[in-house]
C-alpha positions as CSV (number, residue, x, y, z in Angstrom):
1,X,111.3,32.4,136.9
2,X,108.9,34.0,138.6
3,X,109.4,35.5,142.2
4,X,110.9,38.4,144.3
5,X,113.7,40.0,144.0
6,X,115.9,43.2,145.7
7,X,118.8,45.3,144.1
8,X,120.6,45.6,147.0
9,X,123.8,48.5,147.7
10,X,126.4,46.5,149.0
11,X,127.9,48.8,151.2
12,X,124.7,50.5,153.2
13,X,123.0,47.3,152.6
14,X,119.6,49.6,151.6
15,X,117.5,47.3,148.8
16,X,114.9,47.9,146.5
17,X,112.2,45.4,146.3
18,X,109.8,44.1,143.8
19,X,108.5,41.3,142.0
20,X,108.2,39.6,138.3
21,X,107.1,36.9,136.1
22,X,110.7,36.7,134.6
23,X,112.9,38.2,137.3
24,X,116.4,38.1,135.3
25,X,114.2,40.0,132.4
26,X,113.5,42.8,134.8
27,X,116.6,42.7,136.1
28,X,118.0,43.8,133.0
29,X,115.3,46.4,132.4
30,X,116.3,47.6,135.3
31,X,119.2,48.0,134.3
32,X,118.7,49.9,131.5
33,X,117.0,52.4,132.7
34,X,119.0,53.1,135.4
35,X,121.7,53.7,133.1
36,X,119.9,55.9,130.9
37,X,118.9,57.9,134.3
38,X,115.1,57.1,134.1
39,X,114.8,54.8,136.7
40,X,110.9,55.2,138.1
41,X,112.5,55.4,141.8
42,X,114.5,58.3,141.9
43,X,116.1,57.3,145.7
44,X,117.6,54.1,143.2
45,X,118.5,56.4,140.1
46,X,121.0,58.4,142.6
47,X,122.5,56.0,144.2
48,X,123.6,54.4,141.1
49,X,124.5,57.8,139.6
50,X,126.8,58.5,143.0
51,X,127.8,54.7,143.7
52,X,127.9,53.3,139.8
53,X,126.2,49.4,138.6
54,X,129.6,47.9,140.6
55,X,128.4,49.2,143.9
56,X,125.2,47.0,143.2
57,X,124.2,43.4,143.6
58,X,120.6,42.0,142.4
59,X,119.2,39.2,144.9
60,X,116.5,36.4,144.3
61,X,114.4,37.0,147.3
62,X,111.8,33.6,146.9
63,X,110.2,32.2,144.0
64,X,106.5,31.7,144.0
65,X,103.4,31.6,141.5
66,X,102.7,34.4,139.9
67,X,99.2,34.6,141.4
68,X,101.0,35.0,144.6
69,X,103.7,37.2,143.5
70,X,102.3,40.9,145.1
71,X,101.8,39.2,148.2
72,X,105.2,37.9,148.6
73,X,106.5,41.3,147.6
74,X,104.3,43.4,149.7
75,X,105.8,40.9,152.7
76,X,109.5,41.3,151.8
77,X,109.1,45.5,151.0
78,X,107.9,45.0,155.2
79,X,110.8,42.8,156.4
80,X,113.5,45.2,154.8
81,X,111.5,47.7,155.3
82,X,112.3,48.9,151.7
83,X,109.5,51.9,151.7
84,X,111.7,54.0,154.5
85,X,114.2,56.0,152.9
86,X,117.2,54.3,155.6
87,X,116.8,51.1,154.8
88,X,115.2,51.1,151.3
89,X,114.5,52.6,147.9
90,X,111.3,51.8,147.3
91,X,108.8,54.9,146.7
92,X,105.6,53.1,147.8
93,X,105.0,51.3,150.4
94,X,102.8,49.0,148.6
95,X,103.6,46.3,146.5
96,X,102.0,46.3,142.9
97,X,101.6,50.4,143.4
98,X,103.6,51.8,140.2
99,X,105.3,55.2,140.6
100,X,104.5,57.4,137.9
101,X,107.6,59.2,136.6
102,X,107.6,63.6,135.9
103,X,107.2,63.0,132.3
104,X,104.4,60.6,132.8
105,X,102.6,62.7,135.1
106,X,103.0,65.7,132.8
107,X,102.1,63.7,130.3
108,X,98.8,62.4,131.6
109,X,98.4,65.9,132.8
110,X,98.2,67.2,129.0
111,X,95.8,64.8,128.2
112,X,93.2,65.3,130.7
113,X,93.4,68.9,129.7
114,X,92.5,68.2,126.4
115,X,90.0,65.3,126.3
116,X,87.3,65.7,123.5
117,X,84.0,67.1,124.9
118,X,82.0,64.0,124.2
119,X,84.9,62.2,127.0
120,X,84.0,64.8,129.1
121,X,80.2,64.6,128.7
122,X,79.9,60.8,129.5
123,X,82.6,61.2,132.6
124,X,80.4,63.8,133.9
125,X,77.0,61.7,133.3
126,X,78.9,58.8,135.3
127,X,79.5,61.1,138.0
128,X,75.9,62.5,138.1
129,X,74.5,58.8,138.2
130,X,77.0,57.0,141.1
131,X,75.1,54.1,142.5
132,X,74.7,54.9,146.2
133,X,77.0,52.3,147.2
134,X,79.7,53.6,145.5
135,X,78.9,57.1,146.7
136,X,79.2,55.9,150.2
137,X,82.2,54.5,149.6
138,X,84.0,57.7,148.1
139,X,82.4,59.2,151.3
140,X,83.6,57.1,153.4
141,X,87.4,57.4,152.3
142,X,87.1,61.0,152.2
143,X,86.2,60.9,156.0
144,X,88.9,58.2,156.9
145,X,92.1,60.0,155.2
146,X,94.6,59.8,157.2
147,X,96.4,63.0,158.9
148,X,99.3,62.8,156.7
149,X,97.2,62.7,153.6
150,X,95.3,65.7,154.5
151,X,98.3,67.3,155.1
152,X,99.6,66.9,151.4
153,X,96.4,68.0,150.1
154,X,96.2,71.1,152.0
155,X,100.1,71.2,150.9
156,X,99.0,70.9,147.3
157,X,96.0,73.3,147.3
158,X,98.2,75.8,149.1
159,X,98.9,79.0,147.1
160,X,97.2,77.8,144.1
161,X,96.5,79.9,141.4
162,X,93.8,80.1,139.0
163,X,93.5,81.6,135.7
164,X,90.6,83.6,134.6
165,X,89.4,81.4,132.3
166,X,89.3,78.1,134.8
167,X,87.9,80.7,137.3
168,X,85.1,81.5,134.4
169,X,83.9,77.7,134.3
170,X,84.1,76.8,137.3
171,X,81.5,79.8,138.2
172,X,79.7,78.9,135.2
173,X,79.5,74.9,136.2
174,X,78.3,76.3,140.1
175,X,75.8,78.3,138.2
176,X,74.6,75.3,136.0
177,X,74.3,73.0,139.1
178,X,71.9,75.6,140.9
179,X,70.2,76.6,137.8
180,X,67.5,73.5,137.8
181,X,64.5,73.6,140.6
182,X,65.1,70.0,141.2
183,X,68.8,70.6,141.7
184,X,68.0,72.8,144.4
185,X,64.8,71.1,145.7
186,X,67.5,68.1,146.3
187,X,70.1,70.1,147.9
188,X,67.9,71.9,151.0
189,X,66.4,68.2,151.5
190,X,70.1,66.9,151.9
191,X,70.6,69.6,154.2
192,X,67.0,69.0,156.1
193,X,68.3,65.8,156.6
194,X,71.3,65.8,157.5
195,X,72.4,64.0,160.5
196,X,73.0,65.6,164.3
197,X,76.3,63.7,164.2
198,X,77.2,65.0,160.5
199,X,76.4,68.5,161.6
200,X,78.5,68.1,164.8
201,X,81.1,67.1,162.5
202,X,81.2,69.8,160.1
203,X,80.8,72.2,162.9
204,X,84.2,71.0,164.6
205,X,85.9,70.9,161.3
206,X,84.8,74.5,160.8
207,X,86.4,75.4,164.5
208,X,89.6,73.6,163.1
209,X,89.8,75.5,160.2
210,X,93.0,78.1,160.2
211,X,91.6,81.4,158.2
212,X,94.2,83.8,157.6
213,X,93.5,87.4,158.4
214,X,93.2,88.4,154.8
215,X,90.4,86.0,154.3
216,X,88.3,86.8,157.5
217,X,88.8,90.5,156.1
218,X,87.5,89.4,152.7
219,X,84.6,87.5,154.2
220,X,83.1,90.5,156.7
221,X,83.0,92.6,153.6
222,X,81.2,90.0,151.7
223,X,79.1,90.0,154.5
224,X,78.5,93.8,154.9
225,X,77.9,94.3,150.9
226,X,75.4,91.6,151.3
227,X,73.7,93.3,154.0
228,X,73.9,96.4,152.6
229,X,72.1,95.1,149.3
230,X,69.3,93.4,151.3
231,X,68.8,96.7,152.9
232,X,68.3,98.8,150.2
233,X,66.1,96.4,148.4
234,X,64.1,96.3,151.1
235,X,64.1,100.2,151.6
236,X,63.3,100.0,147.9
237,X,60.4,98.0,148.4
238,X,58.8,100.1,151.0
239,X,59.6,103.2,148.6
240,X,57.6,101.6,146.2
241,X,54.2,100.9,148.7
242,X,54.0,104.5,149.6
243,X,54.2,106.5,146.1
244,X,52.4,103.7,144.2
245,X,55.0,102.6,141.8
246,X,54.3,99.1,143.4
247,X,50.6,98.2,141.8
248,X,50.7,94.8,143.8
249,X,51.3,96.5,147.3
250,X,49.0,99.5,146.3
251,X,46.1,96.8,145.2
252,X,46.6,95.3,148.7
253,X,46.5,99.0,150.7
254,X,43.3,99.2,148.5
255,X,41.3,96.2,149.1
């Protein structure tokens, strides 16, 4: 049977929602994993855990085609408003979404880490060659996140640390991707082109920006060692014209 159904507390009357080609199969998988304490929504696995399997009823929502079956779920997570912790346990708020459990995610984790190069190589040439309507379309989601979802990114980024080696190649891969004329000729004509609008953009996002006071500290030193190094190479320089170590500038005082 294929349709929507909710495991429902009987007492609070909170449910969680979802959908299936065989609904009394997942039921029972369900089920199980609840009793072996790996249920994918953790609001459900405690509840069970505090409550027990009596405490619990499981519900045929609707039946419908399976072609239809996310749609019909994503309407019935709305109605009970299973995604809000209150009157739900559903951890996404949209239907067909899976949530990916701690092991899984550490799992995936490990493996990313330790793709073969050649995985990495063609990822990276697919990256390099985007069509332009697919870049515009990870542009344009990047611009459209929503406040909450900056939030958690700033949230996840937050006190972040790095180890020397990622630290090593990441400067390495900024090196490599300046290294090429054409890599740079492309860049400044980005930049030469940019839009008044995007520049007004970037130019109020820098305004937002918080910058603690250790970080401003860091960045006028940067600043001053920088100058100071343009300074003396240019002190250098002039050092250079008037004792004659310079042939080029002592060819031109010549001529």
């Amino acid at each position: 049977m294929t349709g929507v159904y909710a495991i429902r507390h009987k007492e609070s009357g909170r449910v969680y929602v979802g959908s299936s080609k065989d609904i009394y199969a997942r039921w029972a998988q369900h089920v199980h994993t609840l009793e072996r304490g790996s249920h994918r929504s953790k609001y459900l696995q405690r509840a069970w855990q505090k409550y027990g399997a009596d405490a619990f009823e499981f519900i045929i929502l609707e039946t419908c085609d399976h072609d239809k079956r996310v749609v019909r779920e994503q309407v019935c997570i709305d109605f009970y408003r299973a995604s809000e912790p209150e009157f739900g346990f559903n951890m996404s708020r949209t239907a067909g979404v899976p949530i990916m459990s701690v092991d899984g995610r550490a799992r995936l984790s490990i493996f990313a880490r330790n793709r073969p190069a050649t995985t990495r190589t063609l990822m990276s040439f697919a990256a390099r060659n985007r069509s332009a309507k697919h870049r515009a379309k990870l542009i344009a989601a990047a611009r459209n996140r929503s406040a909450a979802t900056r939030k958690k990114l700033a949230a996840a980024q937050k006190g972040r640390q790095y180890t020397s080696e990622a630290r090593a190649k990441m400067s390495a891969s900024a090196k490599r991707r300046w290294a090429s004329k054409e890599a740079r000729a492309m860049l400044s004509a980005r930049a030469r082109n940019m839009l008044a609008t995007q520049r007004e953009r970037i130019s109020q996002s820098n305004r937002r920006r918080m910058v603690s006071a250790d970080t401003r500290a860091k960045m006028s030193e940067s600043q001053r060692l920088r100058r100071m190094r343009e300074s003396e190479a240019q002190t250098y320089t002039v050092a250079q014209a008037y004792d004659g170590s310079d042939t080029r500038l002592s060819d031109r005082s010549i001529h």
